[in-house]
Jmol script that loads the backbone (N, CA, C; Angstrom):
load data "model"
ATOM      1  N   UNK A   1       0.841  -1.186   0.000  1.00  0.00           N
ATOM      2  CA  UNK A   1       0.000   0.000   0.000  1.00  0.00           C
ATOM      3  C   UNK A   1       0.888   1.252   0.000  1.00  0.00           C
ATOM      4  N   UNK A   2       0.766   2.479  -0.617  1.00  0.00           N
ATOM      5  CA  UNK A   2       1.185   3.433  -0.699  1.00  0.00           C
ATOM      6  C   UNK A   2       0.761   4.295   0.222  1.00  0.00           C
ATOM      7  N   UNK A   3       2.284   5.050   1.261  1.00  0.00           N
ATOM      8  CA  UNK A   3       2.233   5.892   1.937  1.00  0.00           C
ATOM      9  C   UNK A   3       1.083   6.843   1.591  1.00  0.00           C
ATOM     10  N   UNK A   4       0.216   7.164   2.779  1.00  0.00           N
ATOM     11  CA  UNK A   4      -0.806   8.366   2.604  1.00  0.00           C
ATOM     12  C   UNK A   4      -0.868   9.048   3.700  1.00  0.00           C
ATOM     13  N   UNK A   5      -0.009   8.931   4.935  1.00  0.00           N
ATOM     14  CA  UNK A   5       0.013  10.409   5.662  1.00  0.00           C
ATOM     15  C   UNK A   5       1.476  10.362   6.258  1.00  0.00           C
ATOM     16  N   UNK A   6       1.423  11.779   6.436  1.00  0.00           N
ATOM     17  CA  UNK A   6       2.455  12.658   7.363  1.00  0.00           C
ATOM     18  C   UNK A   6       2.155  12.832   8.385  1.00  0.00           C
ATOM     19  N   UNK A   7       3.041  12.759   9.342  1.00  0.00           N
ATOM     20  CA  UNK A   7       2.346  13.103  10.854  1.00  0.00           C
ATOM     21  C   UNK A   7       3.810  13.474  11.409  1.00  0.00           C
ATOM     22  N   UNK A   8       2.881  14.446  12.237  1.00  0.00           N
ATOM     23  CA  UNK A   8       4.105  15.171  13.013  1.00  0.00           C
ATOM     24  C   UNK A   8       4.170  15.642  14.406  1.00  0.00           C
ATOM     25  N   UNK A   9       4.711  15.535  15.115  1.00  0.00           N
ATOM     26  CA  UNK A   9       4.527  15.796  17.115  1.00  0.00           C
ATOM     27  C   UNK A   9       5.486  16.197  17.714  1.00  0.00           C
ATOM     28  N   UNK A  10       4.807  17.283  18.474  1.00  0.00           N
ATOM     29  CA  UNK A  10       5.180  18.267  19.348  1.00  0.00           C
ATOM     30  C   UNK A  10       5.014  18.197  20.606  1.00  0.00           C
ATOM     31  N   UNK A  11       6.593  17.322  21.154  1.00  0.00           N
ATOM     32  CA  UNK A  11       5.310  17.049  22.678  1.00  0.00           C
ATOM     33  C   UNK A  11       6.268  18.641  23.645  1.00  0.00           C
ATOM     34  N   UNK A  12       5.634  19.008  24.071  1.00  0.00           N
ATOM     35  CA  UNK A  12       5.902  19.986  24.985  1.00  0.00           C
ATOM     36  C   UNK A  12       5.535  19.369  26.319  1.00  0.00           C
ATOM     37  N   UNK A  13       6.051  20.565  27.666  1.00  0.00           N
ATOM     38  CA  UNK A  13       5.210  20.343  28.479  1.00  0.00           C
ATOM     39  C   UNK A  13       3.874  20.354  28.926  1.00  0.00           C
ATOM     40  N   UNK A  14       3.122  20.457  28.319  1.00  0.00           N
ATOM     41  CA  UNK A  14       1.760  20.629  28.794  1.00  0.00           C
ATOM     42  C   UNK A  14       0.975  20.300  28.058  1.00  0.00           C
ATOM     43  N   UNK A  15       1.321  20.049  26.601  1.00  0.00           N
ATOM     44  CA  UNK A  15       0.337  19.175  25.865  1.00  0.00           C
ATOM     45  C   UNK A  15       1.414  18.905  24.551  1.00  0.00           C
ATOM     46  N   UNK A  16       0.899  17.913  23.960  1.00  0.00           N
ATOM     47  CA  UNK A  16       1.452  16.796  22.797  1.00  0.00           C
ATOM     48  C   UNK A  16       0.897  17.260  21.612  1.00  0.00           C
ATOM     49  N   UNK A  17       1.208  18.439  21.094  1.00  0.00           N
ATOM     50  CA  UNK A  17       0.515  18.651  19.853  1.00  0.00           C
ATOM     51  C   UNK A  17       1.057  17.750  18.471  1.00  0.00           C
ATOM     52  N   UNK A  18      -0.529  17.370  17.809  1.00  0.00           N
ATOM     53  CA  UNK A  18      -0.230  16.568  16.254  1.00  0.00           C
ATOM     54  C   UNK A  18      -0.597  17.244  15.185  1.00  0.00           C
ATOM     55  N   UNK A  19       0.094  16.859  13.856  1.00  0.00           N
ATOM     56  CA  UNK A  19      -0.230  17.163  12.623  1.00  0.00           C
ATOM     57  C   UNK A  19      -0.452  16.103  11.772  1.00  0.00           C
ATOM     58  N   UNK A  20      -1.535  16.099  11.018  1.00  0.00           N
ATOM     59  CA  UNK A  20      -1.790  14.728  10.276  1.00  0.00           C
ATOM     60  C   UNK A  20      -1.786  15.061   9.062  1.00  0.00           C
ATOM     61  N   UNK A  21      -1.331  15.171   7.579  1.00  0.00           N
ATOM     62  CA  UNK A  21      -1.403  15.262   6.896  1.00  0.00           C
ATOM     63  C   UNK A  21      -1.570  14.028   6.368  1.00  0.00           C
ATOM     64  N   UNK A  22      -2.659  14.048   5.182  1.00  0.00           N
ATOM     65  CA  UNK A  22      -3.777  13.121   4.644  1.00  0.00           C
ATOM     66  C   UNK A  22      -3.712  13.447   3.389  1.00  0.00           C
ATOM     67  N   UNK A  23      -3.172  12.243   2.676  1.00  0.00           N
ATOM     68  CA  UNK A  23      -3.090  12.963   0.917  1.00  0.00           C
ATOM     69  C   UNK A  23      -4.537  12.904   0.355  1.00  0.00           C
ATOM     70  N   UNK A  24      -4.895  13.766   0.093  1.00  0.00           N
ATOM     71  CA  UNK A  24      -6.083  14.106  -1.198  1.00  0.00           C
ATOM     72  C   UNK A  24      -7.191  14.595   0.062  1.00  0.00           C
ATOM     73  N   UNK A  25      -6.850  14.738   1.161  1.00  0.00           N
ATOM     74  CA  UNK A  25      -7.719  15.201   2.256  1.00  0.00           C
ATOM     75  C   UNK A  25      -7.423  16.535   2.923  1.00  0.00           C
ATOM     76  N   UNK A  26      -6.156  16.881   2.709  1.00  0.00           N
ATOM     77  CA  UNK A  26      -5.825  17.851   3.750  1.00  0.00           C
ATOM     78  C   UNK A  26      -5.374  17.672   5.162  1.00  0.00           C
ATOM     79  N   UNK A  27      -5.366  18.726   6.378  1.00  0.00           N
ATOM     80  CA  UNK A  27      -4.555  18.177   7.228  1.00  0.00           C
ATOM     81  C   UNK A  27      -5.521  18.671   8.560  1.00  0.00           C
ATOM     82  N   UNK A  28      -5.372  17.907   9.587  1.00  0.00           N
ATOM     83  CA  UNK A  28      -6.181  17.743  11.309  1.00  0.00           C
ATOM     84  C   UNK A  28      -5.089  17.528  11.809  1.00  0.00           C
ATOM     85  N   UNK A  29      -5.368  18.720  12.721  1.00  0.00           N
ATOM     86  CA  UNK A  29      -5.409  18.949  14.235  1.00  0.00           C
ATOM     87  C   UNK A  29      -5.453  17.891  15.350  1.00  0.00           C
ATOM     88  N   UNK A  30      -4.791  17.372  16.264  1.00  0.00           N
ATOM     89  CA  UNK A  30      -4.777  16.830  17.633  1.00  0.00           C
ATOM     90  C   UNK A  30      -4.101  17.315  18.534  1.00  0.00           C
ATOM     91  N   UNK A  31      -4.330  17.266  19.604  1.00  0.00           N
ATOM     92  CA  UNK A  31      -3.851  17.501  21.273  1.00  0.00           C
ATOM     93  C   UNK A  31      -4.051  16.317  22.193  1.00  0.00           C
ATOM     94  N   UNK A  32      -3.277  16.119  22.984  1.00  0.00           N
ATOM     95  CA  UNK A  32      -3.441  15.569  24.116  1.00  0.00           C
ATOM     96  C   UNK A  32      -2.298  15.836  25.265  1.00  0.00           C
ATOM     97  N   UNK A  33      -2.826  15.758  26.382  1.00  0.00           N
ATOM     98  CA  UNK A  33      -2.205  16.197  27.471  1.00  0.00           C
ATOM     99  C   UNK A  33      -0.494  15.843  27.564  1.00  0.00           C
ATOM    100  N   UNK A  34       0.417  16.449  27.796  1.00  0.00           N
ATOM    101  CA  UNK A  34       1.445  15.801  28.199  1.00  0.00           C
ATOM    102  C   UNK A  34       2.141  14.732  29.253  1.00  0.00           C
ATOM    103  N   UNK A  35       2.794  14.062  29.206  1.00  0.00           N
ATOM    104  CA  UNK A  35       3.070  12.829  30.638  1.00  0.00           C
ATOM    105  C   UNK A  35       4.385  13.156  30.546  1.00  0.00           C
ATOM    106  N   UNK A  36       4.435  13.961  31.646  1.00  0.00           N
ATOM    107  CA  UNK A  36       6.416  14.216  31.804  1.00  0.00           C
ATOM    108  C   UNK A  36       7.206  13.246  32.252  1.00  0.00           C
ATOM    109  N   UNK A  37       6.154  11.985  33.001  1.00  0.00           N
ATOM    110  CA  UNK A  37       6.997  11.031  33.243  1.00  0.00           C
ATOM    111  C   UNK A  37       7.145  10.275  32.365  1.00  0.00           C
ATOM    112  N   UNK A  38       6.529   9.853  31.405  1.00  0.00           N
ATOM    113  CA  UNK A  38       6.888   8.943  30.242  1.00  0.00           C
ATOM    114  C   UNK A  38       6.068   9.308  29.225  1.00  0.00           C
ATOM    115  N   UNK A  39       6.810  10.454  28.120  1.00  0.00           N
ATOM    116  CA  UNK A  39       6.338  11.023  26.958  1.00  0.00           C
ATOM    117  C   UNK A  39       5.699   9.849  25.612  1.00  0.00           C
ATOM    118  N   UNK A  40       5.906   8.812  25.986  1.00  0.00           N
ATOM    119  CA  UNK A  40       5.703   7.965  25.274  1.00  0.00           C
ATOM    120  C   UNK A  40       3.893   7.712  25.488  1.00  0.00           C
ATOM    121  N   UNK A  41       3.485   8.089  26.809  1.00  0.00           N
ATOM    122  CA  UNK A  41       2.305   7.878  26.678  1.00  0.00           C
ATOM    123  C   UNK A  41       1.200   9.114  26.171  1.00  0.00           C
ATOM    124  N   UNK A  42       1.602  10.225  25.775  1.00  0.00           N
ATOM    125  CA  UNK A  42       1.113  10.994  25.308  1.00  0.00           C
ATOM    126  C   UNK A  42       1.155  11.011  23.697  1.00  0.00           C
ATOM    127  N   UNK A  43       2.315  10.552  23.570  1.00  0.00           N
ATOM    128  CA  UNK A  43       2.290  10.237  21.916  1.00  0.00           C
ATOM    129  C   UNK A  43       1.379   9.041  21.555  1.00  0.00           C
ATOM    130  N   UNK A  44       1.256   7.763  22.483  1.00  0.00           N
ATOM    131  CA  UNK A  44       0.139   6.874  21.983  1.00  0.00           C
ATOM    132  C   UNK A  44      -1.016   7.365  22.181  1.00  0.00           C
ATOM    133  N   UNK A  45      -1.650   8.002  23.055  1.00  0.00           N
ATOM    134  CA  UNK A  45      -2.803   8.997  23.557  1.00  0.00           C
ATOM    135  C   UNK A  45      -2.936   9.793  21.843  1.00  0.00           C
ATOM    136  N   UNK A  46      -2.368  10.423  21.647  1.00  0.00           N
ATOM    137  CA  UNK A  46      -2.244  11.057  20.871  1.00  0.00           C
ATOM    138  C   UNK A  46      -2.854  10.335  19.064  1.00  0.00           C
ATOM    139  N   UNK A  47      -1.654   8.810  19.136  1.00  0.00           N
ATOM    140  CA  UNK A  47      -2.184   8.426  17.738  1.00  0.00           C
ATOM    141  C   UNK A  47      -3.408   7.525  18.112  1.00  0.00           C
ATOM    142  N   UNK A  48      -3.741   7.556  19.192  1.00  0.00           N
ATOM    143  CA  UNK A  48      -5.049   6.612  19.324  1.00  0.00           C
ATOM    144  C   UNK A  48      -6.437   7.916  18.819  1.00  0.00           C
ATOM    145  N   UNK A  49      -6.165   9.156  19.215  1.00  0.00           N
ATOM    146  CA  UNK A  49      -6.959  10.124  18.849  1.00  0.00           C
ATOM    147  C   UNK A  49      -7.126   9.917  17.118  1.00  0.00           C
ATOM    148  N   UNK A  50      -5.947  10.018  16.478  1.00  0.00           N
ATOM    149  CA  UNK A  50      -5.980   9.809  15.223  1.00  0.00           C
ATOM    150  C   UNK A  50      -6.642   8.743  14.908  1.00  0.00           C
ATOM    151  N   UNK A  51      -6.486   7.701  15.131  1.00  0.00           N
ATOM    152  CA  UNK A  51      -6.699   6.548  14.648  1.00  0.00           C
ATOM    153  C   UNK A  51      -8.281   6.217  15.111  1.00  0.00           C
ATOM    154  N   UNK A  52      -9.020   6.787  16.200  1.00  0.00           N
ATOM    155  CA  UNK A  52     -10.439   6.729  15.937  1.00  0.00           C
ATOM    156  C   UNK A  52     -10.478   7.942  15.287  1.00  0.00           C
ATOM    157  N   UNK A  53     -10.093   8.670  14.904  1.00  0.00           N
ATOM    158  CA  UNK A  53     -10.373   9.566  14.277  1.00  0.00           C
ATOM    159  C   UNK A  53     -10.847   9.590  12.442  1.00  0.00           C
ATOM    160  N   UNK A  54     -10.172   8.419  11.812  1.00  0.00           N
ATOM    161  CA  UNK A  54      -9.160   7.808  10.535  1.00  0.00           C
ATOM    162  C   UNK A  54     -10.195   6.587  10.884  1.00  0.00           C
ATOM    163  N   UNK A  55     -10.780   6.219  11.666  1.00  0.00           N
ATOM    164  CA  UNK A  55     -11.714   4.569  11.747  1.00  0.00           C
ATOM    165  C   UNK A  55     -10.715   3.848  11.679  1.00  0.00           C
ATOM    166  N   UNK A  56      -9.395   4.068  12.030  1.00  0.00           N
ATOM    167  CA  UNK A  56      -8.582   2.563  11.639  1.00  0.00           C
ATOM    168  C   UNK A  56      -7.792   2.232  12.844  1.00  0.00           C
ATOM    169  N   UNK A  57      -6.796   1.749  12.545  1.00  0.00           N
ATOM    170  CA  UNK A  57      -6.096   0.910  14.372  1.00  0.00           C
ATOM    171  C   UNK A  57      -4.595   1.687  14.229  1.00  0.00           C
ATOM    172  N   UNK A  58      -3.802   2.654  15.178  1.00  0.00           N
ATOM    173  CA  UNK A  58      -3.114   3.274  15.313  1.00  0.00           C
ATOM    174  C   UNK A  58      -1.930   2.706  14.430  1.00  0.00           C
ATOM    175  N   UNK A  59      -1.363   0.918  14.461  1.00  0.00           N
ATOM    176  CA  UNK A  59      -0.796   0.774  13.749  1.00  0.00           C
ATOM    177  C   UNK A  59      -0.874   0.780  12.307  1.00  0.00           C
ATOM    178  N   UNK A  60      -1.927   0.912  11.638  1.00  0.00           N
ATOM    179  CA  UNK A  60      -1.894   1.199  10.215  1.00  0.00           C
ATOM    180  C   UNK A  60      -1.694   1.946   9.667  1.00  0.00           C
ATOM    181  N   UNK A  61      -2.232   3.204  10.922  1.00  0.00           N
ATOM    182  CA  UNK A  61      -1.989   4.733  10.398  1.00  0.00           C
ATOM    183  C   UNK A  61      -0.228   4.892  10.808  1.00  0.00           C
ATOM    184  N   UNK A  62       0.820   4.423  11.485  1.00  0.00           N
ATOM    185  CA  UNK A  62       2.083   4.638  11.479  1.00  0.00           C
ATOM    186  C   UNK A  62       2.366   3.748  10.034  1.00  0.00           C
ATOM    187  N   UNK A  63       2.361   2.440   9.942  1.00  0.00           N
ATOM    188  CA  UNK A  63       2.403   1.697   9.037  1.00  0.00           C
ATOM    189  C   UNK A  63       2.266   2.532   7.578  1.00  0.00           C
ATOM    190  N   UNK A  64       1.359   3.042   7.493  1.00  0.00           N
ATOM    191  CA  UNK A  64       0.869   4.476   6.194  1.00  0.00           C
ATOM    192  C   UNK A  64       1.177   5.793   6.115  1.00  0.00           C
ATOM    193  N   UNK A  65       2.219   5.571   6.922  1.00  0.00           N
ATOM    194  CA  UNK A  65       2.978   7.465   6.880  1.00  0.00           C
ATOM    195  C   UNK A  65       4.099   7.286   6.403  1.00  0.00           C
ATOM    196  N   UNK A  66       4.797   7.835   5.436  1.00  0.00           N
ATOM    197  CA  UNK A  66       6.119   7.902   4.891  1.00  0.00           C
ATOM    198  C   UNK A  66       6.889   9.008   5.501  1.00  0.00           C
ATOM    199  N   UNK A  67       6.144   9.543   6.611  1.00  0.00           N
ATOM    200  CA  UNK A  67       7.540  10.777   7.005  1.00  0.00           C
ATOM    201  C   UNK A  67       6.171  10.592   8.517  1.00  0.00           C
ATOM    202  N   UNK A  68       7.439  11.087   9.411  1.00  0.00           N
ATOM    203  CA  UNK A  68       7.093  11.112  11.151  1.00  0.00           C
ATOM    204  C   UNK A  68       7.856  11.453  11.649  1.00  0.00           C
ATOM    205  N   UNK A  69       7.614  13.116  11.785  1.00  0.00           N
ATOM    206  CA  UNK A  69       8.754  14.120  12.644  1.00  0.00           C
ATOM    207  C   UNK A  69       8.132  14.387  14.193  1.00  0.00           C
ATOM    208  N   UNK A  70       9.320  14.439  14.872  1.00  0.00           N
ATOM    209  CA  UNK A  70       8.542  14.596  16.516  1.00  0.00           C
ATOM    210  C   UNK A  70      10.365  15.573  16.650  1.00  0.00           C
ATOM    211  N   UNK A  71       9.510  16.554  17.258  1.00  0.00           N
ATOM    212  CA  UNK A  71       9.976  17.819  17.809  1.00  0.00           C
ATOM    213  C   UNK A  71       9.450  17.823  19.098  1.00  0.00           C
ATOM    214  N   UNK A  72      10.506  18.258  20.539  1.00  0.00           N
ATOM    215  CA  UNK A  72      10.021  18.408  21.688  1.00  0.00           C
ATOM    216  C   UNK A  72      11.010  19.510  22.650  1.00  0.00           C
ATOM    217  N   UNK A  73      10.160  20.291  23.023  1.00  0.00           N
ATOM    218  CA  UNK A  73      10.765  21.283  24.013  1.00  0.00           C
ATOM    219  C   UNK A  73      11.277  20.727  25.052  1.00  0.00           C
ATOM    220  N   UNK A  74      10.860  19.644  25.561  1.00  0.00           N
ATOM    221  CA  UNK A  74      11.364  18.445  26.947  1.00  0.00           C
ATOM    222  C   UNK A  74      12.606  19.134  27.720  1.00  0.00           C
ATOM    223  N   UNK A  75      13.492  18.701  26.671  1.00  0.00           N
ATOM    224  CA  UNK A  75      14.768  18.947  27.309  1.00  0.00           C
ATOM    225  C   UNK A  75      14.668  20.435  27.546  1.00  0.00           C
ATOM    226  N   UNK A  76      14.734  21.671  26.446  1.00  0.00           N
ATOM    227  CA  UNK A  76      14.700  22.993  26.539  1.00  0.00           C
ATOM    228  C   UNK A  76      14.106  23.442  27.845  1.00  0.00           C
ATOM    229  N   UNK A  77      13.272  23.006  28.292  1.00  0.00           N
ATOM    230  CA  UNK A  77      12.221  23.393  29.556  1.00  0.00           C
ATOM    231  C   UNK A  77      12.895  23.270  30.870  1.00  0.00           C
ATOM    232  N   UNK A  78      13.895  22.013  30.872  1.00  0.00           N
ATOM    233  CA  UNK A  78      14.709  21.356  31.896  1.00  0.00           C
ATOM    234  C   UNK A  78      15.489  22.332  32.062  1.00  0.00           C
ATOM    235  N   UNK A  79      16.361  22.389  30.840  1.00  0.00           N
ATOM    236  CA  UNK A  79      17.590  23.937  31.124  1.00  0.00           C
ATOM    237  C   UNK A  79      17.230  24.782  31.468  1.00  0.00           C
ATOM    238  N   UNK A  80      15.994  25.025  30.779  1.00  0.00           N
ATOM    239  CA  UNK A  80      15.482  26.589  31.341  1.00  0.00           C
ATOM    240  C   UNK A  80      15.153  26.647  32.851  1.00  0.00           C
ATOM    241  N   UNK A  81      14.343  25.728  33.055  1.00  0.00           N
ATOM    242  CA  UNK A  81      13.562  25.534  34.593  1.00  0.00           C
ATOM    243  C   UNK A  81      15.291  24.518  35.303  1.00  0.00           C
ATOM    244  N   UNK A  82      16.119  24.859  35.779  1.00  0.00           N
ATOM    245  CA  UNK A  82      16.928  24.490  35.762  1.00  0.00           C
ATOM    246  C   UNK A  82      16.631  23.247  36.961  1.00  0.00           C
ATOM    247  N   UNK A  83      15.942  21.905  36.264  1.00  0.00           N
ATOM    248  CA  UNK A  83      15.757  20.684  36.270  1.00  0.00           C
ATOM    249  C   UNK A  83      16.279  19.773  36.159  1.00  0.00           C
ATOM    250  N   UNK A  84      16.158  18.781  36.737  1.00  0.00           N
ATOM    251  CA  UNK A  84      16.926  17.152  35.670  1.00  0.00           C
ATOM    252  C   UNK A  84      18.579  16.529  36.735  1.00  0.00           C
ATOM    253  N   UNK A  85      18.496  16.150  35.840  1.00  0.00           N
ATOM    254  CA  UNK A  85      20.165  15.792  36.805  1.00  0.00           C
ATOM    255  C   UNK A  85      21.534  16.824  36.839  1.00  0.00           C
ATOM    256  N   UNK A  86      22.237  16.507  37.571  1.00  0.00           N
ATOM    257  CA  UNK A  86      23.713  17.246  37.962  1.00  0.00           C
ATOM    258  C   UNK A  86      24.703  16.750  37.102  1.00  0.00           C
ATOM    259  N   UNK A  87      25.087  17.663  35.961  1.00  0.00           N
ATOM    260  CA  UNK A  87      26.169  16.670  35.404  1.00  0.00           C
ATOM    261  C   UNK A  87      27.137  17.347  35.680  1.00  0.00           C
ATOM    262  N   UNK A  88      28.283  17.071  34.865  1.00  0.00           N
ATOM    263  CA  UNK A  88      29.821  17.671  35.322  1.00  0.00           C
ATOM    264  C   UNK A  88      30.122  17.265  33.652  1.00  0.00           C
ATOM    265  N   UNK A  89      31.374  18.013  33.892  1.00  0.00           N
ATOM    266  CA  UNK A  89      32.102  18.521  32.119  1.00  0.00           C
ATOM    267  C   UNK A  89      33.756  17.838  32.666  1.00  0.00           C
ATOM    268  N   UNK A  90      34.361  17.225  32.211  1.00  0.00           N
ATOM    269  CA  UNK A  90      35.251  16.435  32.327  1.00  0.00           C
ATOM    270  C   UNK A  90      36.277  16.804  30.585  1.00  0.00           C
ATOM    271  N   UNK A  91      37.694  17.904  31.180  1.00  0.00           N
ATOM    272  CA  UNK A  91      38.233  18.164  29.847  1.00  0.00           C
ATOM    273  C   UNK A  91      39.722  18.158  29.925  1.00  0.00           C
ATOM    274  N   UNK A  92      40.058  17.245  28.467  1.00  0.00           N
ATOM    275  CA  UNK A  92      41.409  16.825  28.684  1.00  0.00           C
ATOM    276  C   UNK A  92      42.373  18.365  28.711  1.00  0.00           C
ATOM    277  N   UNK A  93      43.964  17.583  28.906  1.00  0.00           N
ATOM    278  CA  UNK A  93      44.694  18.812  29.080  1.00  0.00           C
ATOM    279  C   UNK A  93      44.555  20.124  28.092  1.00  0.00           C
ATOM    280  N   UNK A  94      44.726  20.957  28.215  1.00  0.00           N
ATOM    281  CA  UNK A  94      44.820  22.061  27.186  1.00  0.00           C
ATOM    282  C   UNK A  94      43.116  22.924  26.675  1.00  0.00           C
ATOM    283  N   UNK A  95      42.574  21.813  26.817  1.00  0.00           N
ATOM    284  CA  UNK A  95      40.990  22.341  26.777  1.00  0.00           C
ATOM    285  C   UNK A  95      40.442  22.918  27.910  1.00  0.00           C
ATOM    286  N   UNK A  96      41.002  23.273  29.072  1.00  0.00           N
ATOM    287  CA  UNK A  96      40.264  23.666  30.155  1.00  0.00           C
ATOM    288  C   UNK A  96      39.250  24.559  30.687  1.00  0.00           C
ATOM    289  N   UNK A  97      39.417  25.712  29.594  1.00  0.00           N
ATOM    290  CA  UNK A  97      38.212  26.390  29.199  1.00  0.00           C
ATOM    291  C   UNK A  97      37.203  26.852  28.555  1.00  0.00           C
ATOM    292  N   UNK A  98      37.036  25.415  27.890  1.00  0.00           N
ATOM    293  CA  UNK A  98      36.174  25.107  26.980  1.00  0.00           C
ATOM    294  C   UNK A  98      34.509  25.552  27.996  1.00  0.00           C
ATOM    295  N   UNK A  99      34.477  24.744  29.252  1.00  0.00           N
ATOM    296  CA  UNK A  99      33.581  25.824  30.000  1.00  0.00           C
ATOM    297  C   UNK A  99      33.125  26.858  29.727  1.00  0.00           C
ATOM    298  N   UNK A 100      34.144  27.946  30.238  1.00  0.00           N
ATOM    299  CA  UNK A 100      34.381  29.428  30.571  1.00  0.00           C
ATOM    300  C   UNK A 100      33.885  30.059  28.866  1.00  0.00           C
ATOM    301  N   UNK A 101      34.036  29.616  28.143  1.00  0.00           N
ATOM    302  CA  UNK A 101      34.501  30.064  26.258  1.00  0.00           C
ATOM    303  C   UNK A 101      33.091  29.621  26.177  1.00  0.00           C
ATOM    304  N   UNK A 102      32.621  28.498  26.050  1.00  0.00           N
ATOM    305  CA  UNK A 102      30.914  28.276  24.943  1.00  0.00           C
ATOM    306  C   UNK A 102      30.986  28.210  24.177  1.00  0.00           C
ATOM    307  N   UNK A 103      31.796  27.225  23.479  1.00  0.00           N
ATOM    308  CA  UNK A 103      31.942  27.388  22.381  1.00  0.00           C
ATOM    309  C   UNK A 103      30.567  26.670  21.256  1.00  0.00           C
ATOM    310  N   UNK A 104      29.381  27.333  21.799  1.00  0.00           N
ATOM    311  CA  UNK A 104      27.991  26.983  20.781  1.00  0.00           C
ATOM    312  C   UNK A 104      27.944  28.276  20.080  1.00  0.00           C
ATOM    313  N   UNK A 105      26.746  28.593  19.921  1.00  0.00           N
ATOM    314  CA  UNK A 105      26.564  29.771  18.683  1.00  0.00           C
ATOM    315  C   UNK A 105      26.336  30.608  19.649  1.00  0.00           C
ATOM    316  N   UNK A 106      26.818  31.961  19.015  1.00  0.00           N
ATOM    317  CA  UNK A 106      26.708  33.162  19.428  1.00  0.00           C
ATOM    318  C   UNK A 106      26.002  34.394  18.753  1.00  0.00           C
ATOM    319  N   UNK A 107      25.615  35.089  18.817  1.00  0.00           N
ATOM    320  CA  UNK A 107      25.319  35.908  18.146  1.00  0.00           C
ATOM    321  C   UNK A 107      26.316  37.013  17.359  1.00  0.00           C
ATOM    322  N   UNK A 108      27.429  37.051  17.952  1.00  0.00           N
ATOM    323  CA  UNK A 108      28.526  37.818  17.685  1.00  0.00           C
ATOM    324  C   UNK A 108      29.594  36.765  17.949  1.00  0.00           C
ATOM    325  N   UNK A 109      30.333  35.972  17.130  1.00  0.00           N
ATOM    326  CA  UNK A 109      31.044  35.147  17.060  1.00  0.00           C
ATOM    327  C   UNK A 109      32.459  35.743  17.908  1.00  0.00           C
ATOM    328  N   UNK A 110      32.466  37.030  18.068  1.00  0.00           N
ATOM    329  CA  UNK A 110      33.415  37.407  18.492  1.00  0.00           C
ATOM    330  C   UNK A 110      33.503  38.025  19.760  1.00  0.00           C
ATOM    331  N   UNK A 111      32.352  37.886  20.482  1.00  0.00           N
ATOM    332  CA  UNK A 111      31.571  38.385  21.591  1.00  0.00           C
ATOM    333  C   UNK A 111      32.289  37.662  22.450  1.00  0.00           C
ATOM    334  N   UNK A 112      32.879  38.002  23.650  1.00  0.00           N
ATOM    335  CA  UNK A 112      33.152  36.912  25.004  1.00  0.00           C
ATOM    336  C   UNK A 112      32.766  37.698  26.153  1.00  0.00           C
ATOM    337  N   UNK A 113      31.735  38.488  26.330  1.00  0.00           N
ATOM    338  CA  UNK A 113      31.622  39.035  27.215  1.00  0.00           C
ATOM    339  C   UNK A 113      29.706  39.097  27.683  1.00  0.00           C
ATOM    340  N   UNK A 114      29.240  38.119  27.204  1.00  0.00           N
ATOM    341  CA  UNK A 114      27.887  38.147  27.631  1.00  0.00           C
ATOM    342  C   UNK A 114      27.399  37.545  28.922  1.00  0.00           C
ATOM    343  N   UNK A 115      26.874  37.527  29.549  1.00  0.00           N
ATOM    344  CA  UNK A 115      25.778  37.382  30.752  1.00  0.00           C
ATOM    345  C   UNK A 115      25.735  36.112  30.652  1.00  0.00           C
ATOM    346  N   UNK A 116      26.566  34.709  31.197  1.00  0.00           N
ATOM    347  CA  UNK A 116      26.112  33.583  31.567  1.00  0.00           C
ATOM    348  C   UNK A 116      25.875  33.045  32.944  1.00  0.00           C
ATOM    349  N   UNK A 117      24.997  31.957  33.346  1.00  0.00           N
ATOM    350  CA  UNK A 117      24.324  31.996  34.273  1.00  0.00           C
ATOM    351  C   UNK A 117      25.685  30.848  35.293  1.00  0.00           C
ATOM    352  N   UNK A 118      26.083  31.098  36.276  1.00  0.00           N
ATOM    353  CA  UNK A 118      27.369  30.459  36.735  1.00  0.00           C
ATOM    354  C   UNK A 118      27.483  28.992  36.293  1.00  0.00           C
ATOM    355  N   UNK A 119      28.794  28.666  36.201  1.00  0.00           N
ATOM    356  CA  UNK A 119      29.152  27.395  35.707  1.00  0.00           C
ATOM    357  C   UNK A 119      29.258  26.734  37.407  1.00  0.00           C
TER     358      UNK A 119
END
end "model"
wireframe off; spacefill off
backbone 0.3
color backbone group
C-alpha cells in the first residue's frame, strides 16, 4: 500500500501537539495532554486520537505514513527551569576552558563578554 500520511509531534510540556497530513484530504489537528513522566504515553494517547479519528487501528496509520517528525521542548524546559540531573564537564589537558569560552553559537562570534548563568 502506498504511503498516505504525514504526521508530526510536538510534545511539549503541557500538551502533545499533532499534525496529520492526509493525501487528497488535507490536514487535522490533535492535542493531548502531556506525561512528563513517560512522553511515550502521550504520543500513543495522541495516535489513538488519530486513529479513531481515521476509523482505523493506530498501527496502520504509522504503518501508512512515509515521514514522522517529533519535535520536543522536553529537554529545553529542563535547562530553562533548571531541572533534571547534575552533570559535570570532564576536559582533557589544554581544553580547560572550553567551559568558561561556549563554544555553541553566538550571536557575535566574536563576543566573550555576555551574561552567563554560573558554571
Amino acid at each position: 500500500m502506498t504511503a498516505i500520511y504525514r504526521l508530526g509531534i510536538d510534545a511539549g510540556g503541557t500538551f502533545t501537539d499533532f499534525i496529520l497530513a492526509e493525501r487528497g484530504k488535507g490536514v487535522s489537528l490533535f492535542k493531548s495532554p502531556s506525561t512528563p513522566e513517560d512522553g511515550t504515553q502521550a504520543i500513543r494517547a495522541g495516535l489513538a486520537q488519530i486513529a479513531d479519528a481515521l476509523g482505523r487501528p493506530a498501527s496502520e496509520v504509522v504503518a501508512n505514513a512515509d515521514l514522522c517528525i517529533n519535535g520536543t521542548t522536553v529537554a529545553l524546559n529542563a535547562l530553562i527551569e533548571r531541572q533534571g540531573a547534575k552533570v559535570g564537564l570532564l576536559c582533557t589537558e589544554g581544553h580547560e576552558d572550553s567551559l568558561e569560552i561556549r563554544l555553541g553559537h553566538k550571536e557575535d562570534g566574536y563576543r566573550y563578554d555576555p551574561e552567563y548563568p554560573p558554571a
